[in-house]
BAFI-3210 file (N, C-alpha, C; in Angstrom, 3 decimals, decimal comma, padded with zeros to 6 digits):
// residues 107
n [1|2|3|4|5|6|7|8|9|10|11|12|13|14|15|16|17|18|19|20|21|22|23|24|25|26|27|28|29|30|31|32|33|34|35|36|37|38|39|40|41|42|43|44|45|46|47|48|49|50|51|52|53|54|55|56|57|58|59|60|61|62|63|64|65|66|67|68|69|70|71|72|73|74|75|76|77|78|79|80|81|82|83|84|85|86|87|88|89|90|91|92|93|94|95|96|97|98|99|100|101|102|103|104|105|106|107]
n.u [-000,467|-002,004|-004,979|-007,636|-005,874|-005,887|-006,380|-003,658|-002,492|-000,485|000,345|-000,177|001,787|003,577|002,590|003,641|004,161|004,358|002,947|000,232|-000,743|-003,275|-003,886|-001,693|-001,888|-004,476|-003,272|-001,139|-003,324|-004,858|-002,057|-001,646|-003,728|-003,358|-000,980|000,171|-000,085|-000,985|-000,666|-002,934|-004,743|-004,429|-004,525|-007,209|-008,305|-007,595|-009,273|-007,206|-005,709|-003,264|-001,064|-001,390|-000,961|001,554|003,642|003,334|003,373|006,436|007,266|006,384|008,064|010,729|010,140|010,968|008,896|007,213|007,757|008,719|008,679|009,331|007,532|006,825|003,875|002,720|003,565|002,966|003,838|003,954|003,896|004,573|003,677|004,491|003,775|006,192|008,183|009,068|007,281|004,738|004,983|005,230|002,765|001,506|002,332|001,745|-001,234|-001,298|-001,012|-002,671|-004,862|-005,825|-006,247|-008,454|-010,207|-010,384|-011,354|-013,815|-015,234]
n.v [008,826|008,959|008,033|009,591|012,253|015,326|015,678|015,841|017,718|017,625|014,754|013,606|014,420|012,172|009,992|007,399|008,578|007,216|005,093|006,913|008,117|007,894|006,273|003,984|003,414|001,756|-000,500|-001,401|-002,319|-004,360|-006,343|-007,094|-008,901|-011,225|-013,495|-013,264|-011,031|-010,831|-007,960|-007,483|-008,689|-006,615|-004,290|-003,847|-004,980|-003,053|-000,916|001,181|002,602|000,934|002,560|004,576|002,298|001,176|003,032|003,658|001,188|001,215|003,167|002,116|-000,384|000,805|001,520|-000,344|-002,056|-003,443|-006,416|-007,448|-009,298|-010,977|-013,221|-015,842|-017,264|-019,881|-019,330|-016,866|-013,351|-012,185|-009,991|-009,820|-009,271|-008,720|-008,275|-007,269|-007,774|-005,872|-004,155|-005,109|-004,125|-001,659|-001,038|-002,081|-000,232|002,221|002,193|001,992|004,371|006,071|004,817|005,445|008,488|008,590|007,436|009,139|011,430|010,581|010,749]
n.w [020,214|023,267|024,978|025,616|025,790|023,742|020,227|018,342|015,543|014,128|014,328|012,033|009,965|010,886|009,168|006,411|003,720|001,135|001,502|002,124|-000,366|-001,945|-004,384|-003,972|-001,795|-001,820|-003,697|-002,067|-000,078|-001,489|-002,238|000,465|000,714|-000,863|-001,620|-004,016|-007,145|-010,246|-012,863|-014,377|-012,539|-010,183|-011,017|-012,238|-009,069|-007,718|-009,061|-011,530|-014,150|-016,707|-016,640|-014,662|-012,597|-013,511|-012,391|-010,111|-008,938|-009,370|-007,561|-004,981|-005,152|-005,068|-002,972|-001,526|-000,718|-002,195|-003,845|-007,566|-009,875|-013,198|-014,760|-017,075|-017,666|-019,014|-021,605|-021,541|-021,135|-017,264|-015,064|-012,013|-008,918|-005,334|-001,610|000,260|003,734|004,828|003,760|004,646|007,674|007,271|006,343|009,110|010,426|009,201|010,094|012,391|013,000|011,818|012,393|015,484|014,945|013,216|014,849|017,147|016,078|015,343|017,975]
ca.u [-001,571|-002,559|-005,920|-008,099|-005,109|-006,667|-006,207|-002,557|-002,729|001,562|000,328|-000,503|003,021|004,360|002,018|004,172|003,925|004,823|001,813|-000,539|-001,280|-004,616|-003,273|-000,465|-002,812|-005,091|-002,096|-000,904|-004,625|-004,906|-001,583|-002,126|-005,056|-003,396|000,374|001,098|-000,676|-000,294|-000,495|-004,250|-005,693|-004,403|-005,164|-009,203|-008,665|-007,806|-009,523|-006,465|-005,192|-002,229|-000,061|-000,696|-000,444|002,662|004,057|002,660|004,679|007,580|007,444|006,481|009,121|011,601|010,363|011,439|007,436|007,007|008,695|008,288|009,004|008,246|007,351|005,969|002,873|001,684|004,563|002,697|004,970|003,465|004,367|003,830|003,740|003,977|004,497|007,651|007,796|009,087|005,875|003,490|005,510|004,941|001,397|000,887|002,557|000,540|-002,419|-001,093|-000,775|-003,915|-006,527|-006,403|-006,412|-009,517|-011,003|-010,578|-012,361|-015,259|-015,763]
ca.v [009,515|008,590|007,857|010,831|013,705|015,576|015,609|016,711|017,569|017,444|013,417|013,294|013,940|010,871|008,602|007,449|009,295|006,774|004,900|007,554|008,337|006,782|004,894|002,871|002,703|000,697|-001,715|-002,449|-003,527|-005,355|-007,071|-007,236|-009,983|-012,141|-013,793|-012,301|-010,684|-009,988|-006,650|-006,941|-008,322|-005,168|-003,313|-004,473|-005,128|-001,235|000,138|001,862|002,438|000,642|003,422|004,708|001,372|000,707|004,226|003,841|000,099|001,764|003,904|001,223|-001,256|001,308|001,802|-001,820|-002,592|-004,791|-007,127|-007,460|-010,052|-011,419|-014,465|-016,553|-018,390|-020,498|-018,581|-015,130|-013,076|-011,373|-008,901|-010,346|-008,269|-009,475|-007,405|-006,963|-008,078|-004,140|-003,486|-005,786|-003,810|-000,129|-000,740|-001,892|001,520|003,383|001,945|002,082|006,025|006,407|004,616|006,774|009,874|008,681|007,069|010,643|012,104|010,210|010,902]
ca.w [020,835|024,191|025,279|026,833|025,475|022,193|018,953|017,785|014,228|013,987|014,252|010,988|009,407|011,313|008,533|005,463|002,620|000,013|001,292|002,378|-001,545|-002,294|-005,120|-003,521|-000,561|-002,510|-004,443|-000,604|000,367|-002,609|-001,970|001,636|000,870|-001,726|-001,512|-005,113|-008,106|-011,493|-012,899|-014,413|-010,997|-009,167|-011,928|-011,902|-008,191|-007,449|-010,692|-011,898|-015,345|-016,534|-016,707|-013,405|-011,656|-013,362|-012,445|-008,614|-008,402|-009,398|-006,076|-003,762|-005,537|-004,991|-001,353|-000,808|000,114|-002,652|-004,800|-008,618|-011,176|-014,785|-015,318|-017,843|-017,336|-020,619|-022,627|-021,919|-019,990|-016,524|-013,981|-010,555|-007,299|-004,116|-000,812|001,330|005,425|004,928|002,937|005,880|008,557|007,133|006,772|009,745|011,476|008,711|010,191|013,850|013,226|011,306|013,038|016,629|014,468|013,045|016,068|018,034|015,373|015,594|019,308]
c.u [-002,050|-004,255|-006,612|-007,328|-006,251|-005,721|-004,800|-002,435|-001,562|001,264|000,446|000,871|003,700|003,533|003,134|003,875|003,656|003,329|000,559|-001,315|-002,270|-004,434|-002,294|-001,095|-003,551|-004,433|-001,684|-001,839|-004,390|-003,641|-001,535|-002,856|-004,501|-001,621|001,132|-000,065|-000,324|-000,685|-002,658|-005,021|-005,520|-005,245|-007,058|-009,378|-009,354|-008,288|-008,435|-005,975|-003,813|-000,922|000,137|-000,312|001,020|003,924|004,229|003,504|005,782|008,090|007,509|007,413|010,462|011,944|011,421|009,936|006,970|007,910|008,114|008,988|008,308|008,479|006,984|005,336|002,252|002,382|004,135|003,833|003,959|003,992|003,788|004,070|003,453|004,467|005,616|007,731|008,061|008,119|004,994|003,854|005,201|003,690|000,635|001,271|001,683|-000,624|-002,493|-001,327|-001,920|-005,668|-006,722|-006,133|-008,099|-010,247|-011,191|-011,300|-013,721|-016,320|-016,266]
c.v [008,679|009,046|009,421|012,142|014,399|015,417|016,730|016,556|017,662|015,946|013,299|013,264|013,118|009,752|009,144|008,071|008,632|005,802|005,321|008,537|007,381|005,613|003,503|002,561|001,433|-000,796|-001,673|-002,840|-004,565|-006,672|-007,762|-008,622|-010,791|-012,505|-013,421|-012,488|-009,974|-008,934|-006,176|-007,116|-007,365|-004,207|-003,199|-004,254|-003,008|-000,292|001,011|001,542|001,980|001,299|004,115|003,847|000,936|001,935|003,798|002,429|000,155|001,991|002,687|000,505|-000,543|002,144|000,643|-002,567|-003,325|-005,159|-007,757|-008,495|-010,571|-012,698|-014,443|-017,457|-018,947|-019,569|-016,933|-014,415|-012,091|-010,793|-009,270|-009,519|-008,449|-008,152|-008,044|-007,561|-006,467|-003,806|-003,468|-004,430|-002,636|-000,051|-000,880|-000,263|002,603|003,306|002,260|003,502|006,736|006,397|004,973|007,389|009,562|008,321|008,468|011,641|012,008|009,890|011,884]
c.w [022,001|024,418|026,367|026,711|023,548|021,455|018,897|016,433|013,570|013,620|013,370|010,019|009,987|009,823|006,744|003,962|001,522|000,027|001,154|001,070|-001,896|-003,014|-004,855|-002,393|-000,868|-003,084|-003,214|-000,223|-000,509|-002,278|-000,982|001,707|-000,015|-001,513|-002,689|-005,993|-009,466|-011,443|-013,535|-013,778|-010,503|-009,714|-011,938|-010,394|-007,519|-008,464|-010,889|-013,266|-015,221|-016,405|-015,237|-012,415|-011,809|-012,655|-010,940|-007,965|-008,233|-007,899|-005,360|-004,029|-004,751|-003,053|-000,518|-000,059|-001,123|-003,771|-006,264|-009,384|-012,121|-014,961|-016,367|-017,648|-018,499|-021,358|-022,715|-021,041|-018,915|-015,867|-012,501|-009,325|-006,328|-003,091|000,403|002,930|005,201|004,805|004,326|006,726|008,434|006,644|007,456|010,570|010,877|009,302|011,650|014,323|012,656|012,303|014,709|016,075|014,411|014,335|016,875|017,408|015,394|017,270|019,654]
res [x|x|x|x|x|x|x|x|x|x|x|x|x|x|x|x|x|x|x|x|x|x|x|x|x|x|x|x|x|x|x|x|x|x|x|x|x|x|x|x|x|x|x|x|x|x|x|x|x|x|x|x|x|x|x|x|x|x|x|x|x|x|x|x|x|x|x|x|x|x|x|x|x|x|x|x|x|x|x|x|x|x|x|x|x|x|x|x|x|x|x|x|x|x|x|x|x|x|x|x|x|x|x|x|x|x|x]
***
């Protein structure tokens, strides 16, 4: 979107899908701000139940936007989740393609 043209509302299917679901929006902020997290910080971070966060990692895992493994920390076993340079990279274009939509809105 160039500066000073209106609002094309076609823009909007250019933003990723896989992120553009509230839930996985949220678990990429969340990761976004931390270099990796287990599964009940996200979980707390993005209030989400464990079933749909683990459901919702799936997807993004399987986008290639973040990366999952199990450790053991103190013999418990965790689920750690870090994000992708793919992940960084497709939220910044989500954001690149988002925020002049909104900005033209609020003019």
């Amino acid at each position: 979107m160039k500066e000073g043209q209106p609002l094309d509302p076609r823009e909007i299917s250019d933003l990723d899908r896989v992120i553009h679901s509230p839930t996985r929006l949220k678990i990429m902020m969340v990761l976004m701000s931390v270099e990796e997290a287990d599964f009940t910080f996200i979980s707390r971070a993005a209030d989400l139940t464990r079933g749909n966060l683990s459901a919702n990692l799936s997807k993004l895992k399987e986008s290639g936007y973040i990366k999952i493994e199990k450790k053991f920390i103190e013999r418990v076993p965790k689920t750690i989740a870090s994000i992708t340079p793919v992940g960084k990279k497709a939220l910044e274009e989500y954001g690149s393609i988002l925020g002049p939509i909104l900005d033209q809105l609020r003019e």
